[in-house]
Biopython code that builds the backbone (N, CA, C, O; Angstrom):
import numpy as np
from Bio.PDB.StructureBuilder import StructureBuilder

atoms = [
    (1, "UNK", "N", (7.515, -12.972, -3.709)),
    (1, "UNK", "CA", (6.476, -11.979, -3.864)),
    (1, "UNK", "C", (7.127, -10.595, -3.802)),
    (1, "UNK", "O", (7.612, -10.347, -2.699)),
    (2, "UNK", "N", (7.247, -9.673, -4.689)),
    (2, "UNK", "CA", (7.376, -8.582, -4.612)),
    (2, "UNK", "C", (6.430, -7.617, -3.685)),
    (2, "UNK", "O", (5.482, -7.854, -2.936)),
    (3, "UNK", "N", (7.185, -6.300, -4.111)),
    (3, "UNK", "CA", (6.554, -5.442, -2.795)),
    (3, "UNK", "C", (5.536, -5.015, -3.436)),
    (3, "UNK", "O", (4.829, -4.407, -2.632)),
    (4, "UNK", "N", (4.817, -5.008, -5.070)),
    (4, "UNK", "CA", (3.927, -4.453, -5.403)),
    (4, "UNK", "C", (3.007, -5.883, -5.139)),
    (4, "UNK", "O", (1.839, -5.499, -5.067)),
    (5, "UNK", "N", (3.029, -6.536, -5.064)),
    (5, "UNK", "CA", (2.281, -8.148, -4.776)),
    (5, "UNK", "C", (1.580, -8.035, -3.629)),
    (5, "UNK", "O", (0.374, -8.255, -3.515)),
    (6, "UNK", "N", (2.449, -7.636, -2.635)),
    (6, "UNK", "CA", (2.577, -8.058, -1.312)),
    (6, "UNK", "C", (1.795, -6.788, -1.083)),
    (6, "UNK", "O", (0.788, -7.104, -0.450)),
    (7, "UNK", "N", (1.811, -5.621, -1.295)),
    (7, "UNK", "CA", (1.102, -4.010, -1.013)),
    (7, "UNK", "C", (-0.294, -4.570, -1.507)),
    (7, "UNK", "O", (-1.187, -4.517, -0.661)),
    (8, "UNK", "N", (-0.655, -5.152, -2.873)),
    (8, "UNK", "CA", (-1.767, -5.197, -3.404)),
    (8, "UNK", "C", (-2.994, -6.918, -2.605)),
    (8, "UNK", "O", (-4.211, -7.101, -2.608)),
    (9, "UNK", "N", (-2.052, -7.597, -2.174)),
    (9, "UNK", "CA", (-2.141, -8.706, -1.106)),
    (9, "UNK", "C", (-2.690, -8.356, -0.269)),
    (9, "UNK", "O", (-3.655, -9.073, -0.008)),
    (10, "UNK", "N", (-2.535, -7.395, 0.458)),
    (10, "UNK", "CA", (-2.957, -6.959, 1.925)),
    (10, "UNK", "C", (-4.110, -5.528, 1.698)),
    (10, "UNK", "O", (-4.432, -4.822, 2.653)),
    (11, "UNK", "N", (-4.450, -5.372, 0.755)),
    (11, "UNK", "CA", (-5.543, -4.453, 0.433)),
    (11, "UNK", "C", (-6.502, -4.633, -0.441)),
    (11, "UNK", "O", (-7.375, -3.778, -0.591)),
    (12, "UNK", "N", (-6.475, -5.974, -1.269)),
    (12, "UNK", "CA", (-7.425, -6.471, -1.463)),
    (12, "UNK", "C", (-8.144, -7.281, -0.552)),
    (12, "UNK", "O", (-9.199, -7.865, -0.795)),
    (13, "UNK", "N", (-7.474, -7.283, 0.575)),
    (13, "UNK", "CA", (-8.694, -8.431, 1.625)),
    (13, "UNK", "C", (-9.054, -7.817, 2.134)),
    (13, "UNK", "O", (-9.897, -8.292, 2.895)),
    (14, "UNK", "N", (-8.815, -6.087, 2.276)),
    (14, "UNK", "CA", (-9.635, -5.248, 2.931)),
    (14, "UNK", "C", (-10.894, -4.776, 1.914)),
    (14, "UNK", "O", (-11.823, -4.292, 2.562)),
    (15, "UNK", "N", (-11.046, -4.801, 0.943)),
    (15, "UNK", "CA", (-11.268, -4.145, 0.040)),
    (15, "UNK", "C", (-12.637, -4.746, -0.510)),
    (15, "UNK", "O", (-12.450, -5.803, -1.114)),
    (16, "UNK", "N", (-14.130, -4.287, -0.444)),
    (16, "UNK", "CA", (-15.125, -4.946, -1.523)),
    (16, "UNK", "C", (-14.939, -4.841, -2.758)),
    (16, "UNK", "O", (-15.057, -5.812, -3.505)),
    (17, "UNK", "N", (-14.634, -3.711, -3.151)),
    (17, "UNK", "CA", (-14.058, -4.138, -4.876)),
    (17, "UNK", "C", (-12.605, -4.154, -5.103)),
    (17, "UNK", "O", (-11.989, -3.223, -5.622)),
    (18, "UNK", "N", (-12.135, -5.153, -4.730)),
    (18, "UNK", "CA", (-10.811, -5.763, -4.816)),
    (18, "UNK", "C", (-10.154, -5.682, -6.453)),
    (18, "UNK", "O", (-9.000, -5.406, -6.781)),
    (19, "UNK", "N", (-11.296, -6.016, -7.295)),
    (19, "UNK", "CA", (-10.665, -5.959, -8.959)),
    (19, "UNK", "C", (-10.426, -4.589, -9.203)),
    (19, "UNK", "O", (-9.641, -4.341, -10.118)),
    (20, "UNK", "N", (-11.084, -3.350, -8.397)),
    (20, "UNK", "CA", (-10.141, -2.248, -9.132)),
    (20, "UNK", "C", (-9.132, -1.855, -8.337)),
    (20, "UNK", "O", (-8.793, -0.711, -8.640)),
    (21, "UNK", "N", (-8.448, -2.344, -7.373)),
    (21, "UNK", "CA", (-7.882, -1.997, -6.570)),
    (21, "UNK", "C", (-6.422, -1.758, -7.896)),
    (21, "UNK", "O", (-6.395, -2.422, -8.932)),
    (22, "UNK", "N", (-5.587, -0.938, -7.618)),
    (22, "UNK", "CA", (-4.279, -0.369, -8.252)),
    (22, "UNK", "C", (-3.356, 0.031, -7.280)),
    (22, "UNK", "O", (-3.446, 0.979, -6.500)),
    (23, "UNK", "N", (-2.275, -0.958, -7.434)),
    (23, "UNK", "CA", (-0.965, -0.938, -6.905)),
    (23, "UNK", "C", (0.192, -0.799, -7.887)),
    (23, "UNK", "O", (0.566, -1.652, -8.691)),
    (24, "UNK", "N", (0.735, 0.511, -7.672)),
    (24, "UNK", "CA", (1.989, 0.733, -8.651)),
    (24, "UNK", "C", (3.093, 1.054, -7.950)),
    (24, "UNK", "O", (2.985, 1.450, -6.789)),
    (25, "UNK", "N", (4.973, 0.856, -8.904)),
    (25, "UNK", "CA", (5.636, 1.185, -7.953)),
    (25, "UNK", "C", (6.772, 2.010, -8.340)),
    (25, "UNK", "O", (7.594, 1.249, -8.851)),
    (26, "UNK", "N", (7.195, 3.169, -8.340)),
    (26, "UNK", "CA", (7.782, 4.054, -9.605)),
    (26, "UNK", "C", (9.409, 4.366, -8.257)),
    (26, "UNK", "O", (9.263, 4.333, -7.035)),
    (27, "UNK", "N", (10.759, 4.631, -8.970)),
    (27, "UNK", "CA", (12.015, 5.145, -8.151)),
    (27, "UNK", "C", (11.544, 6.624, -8.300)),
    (27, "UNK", "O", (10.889, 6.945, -9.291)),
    (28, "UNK", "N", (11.922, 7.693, -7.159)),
    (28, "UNK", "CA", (12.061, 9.172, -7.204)),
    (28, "UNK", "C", (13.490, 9.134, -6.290)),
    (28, "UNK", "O", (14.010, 8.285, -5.565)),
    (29, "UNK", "N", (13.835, 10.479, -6.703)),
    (29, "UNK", "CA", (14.960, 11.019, -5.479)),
    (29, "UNK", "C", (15.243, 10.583, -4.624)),
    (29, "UNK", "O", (16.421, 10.255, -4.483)),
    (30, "UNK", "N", (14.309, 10.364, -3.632)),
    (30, "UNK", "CA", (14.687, 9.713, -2.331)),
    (30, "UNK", "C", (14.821, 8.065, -2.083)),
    (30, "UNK", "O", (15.529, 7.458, -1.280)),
    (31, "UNK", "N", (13.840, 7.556, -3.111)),
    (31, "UNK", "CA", (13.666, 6.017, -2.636)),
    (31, "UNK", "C", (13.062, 5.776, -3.736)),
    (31, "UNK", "O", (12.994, 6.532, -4.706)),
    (32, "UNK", "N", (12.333, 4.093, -3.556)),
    (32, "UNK", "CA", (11.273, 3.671, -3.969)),
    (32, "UNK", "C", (9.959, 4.503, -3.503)),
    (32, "UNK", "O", (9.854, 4.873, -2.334)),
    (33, "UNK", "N", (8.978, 4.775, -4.458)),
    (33, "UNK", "CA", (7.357, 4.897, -4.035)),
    (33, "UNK", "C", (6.517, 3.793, -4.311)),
    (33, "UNK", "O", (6.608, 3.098, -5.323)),
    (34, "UNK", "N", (5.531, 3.611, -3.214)),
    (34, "UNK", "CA", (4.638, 2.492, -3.666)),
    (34, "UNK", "C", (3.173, 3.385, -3.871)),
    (34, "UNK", "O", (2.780, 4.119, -2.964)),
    (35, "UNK", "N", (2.573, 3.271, -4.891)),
    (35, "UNK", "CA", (1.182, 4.455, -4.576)),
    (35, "UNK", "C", (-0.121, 3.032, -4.789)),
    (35, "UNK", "O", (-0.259, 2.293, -5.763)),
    (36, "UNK", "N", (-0.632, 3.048, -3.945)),
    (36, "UNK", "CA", (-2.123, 2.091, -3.673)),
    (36, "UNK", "C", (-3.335, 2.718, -4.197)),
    (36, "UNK", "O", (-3.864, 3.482, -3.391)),
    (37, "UNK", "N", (-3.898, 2.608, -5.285)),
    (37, "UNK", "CA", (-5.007, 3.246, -5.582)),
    (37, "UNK", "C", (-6.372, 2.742, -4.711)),
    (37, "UNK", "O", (-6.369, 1.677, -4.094)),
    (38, "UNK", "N", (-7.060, 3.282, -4.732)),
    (38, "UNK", "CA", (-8.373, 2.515, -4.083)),
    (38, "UNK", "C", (-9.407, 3.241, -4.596)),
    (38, "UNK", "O", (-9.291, 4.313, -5.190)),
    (39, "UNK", "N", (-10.597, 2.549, -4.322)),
    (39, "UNK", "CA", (-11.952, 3.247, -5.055)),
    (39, "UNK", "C", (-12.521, 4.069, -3.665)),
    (39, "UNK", "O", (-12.304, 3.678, -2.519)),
    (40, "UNK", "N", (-13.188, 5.124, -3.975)),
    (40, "UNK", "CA", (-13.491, 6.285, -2.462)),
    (40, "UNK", "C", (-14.540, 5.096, -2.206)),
    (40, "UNK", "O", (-14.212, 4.648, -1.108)),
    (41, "UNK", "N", (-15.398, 4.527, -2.575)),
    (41, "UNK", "CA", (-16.072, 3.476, -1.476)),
    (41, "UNK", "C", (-15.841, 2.695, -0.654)),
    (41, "UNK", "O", (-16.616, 2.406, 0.257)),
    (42, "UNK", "N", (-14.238, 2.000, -0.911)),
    (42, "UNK", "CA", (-13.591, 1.306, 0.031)),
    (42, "UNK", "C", (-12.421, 1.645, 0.730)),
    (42, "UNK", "O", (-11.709, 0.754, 1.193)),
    (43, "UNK", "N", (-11.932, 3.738, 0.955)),
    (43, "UNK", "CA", (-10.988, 4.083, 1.312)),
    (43, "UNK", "C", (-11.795, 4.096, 3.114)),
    (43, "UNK", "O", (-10.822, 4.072, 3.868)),
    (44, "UNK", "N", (-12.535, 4.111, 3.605)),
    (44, "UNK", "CA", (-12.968, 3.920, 4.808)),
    (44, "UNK", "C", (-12.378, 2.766, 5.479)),
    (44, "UNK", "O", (-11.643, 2.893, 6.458)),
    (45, "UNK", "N", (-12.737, 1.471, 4.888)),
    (45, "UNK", "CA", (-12.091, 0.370, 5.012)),
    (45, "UNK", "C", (-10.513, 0.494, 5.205)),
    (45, "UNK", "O", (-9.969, 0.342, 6.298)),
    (46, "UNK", "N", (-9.766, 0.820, 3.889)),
    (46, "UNK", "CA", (-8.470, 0.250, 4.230)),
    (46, "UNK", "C", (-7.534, 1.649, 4.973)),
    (46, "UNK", "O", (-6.424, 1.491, 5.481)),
    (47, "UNK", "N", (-8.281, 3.042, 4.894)),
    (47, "UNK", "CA", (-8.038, 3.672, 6.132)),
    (47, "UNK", "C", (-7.820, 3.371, 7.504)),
    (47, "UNK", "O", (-6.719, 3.305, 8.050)),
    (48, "UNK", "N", (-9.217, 3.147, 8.163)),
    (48, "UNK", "CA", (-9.577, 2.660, 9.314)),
    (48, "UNK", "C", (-9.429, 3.752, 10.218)),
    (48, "UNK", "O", (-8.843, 4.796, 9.934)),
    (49, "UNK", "N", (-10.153, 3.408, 11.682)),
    (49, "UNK", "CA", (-10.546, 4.689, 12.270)),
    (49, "UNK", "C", (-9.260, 4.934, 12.860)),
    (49, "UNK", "O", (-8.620, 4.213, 13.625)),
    (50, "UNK", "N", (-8.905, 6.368, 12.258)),
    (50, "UNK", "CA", (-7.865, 7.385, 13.117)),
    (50, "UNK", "C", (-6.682, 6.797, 12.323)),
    (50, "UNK", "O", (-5.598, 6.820, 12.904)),
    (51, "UNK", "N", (-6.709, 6.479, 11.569)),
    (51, "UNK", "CA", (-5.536, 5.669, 10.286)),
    (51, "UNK", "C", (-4.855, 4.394, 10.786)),
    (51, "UNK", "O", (-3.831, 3.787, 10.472)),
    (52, "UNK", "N", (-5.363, 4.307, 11.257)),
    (52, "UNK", "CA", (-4.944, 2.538, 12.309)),
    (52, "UNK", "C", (-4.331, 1.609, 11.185)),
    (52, "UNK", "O", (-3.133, 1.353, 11.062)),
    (53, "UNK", "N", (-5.367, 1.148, 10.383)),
    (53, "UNK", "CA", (-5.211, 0.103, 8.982)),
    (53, "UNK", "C", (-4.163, 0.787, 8.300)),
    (53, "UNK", "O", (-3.255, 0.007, 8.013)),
    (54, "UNK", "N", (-3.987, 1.792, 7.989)),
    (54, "UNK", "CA", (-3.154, 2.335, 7.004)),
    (54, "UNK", "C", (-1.915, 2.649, 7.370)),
    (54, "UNK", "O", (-1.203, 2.973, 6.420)),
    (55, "UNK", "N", (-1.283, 2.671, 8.674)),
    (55, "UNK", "CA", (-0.326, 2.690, 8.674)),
    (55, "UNK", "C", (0.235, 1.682, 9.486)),
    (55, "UNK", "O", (1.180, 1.893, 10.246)),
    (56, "UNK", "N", (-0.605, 0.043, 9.274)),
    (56, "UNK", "CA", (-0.137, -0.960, 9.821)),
    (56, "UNK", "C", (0.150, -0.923, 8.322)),
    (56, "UNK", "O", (1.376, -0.922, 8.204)),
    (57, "UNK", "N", (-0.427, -0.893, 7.148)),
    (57, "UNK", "CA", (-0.221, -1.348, 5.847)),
    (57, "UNK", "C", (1.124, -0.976, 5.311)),
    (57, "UNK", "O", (1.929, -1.776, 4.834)),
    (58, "UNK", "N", (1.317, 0.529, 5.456)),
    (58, "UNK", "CA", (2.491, 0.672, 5.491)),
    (58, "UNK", "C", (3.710, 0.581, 6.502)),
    (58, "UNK", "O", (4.822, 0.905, 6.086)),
    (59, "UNK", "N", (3.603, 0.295, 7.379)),
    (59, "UNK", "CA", (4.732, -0.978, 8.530)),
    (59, "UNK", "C", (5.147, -2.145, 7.641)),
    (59, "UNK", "O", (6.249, -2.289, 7.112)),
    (60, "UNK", "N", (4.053, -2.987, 7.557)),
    (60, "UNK", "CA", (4.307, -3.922, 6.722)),
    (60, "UNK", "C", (4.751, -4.318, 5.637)),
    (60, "UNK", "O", (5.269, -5.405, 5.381)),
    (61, "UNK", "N", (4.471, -3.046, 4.667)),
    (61, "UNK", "CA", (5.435, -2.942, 3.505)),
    (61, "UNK", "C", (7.163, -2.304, 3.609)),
    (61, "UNK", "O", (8.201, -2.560, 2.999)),
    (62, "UNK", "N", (6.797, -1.391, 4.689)),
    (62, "UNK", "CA", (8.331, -1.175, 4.952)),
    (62, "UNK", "C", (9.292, -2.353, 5.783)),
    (62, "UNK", "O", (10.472, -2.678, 5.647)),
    (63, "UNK", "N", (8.587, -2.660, 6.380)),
    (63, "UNK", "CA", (9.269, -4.401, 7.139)),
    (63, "UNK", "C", (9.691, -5.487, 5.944)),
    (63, "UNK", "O", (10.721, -6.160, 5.975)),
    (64, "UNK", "N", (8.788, -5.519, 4.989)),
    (64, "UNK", "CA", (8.907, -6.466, 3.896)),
    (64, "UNK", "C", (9.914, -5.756, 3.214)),
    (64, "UNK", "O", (10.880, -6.486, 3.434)),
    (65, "UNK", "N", (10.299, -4.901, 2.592)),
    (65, "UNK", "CA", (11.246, -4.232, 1.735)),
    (65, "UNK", "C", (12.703, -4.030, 2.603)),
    (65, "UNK", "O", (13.800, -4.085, 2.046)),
    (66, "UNK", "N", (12.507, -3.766, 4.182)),
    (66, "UNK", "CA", (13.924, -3.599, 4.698)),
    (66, "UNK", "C", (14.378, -5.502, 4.864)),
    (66, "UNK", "O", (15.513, -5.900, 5.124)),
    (67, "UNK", "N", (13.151, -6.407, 4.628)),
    (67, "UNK", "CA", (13.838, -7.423, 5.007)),
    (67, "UNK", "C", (14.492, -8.306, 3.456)),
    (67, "UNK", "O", (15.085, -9.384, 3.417)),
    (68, "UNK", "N", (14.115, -7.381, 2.300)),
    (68, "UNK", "CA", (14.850, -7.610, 1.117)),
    (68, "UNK", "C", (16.133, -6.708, 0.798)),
    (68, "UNK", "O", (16.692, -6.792, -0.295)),
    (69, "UNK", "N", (16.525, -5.935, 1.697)),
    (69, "UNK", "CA", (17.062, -4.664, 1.493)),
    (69, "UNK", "C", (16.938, -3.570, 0.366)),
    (69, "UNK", "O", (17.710, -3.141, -0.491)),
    (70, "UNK", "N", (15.882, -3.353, 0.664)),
    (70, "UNK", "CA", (15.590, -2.266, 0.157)),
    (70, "UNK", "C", (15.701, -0.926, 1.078)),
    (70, "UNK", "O", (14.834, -0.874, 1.950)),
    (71, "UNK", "N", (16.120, -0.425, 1.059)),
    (71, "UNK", "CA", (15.721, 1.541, 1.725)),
    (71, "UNK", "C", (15.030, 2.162, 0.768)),
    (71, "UNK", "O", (14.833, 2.040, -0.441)),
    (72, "UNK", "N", (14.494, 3.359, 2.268)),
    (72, "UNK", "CA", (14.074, 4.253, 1.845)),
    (72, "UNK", "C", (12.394, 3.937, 0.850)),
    (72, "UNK", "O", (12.230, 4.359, -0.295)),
    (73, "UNK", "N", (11.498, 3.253, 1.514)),
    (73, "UNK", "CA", (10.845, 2.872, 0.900)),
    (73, "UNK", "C", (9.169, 3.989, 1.513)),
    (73, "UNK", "O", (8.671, 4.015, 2.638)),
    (74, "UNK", "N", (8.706, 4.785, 0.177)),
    (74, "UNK", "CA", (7.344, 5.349, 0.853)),
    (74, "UNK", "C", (5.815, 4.734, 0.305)),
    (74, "UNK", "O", (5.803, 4.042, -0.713)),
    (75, "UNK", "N", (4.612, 5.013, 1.002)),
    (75, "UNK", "CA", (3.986, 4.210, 0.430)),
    (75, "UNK", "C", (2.685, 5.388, 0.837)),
    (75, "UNK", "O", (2.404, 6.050, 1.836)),
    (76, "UNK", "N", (2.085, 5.207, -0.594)),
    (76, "UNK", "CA", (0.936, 6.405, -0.676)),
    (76, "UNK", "C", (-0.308, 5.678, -0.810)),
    (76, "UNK", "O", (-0.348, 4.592, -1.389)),
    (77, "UNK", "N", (-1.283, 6.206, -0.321)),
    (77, "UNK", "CA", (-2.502, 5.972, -0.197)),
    (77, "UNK", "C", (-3.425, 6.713, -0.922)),
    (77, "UNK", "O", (-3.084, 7.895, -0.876)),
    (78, "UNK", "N", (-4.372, 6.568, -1.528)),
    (78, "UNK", "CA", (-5.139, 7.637, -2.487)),
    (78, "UNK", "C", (-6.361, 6.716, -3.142)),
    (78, "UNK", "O", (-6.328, 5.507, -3.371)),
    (79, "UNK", "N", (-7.585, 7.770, -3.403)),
    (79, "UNK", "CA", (-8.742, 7.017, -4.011)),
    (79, "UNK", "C", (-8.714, 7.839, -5.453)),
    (79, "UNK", "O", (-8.206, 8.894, -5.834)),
    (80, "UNK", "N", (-9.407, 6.954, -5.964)),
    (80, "UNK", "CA", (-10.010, 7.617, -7.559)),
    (80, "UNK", "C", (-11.427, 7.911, -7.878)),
    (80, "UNK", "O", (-11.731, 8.357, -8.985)),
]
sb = StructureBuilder()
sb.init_structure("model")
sb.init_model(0)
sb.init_chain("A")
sb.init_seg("    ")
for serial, (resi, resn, name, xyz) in enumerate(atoms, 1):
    if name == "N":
        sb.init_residue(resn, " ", resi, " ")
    sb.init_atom(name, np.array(xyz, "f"), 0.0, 1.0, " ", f" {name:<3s}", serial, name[0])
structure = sb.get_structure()
C-alpha cells in the first residue's frame, strides 16, 4: 500500500462522503507532500477537537513513510 493509499485509507473512514475525498502526492524542495482534500462538511470530522484526528493522521503517515524510508515527508490538510 502506498502512502497515497494508506493517507486516503484512514480518511475515508472518517469521512461521510468518502467518494469525494482527494488524496494527492507531488516531490517539492524539501520532501515529499501529501495534500488530503476533503469536503468543508466533513473537515470537522477528520480535524477533530483541538486537531487531535489530524495530527494522529499525520503521525501515521509519517511512521508509514519513515518505515519505507522515505524522509522528509509533509502532509496537508484542506477542504474544497
Amino acid at each position: 500500500m502506498t502512502l497515497v493509499e494508506f493517507a486516503e485509507f484512514l480518511v475515508t473512514r472518517l469521512a461521510k462522503e468518502e467518494d469525494l475525498i482527494k488524496v494527492k502526492d507531488y516531490e517539492t524542495e524539501e520532501g515529499l507532500m501529501i495534500e488530503i482534500l476533503v469536503p468543508e462538511s466533513d473537515m470537522g470530522r477528520v480535524i477533530g477537537k483541538k486537531g487531535k484526528i489530524a495530527n494522529s493522521i499525520k503521525t501515521l503517515i509519517q511512521a508509514k513513510a519513515y518505515n519505507e524510508g522515505i524522509k522528509n515527508v509533509k502532509v496537508n490538510i484542506d477542504s474544497f
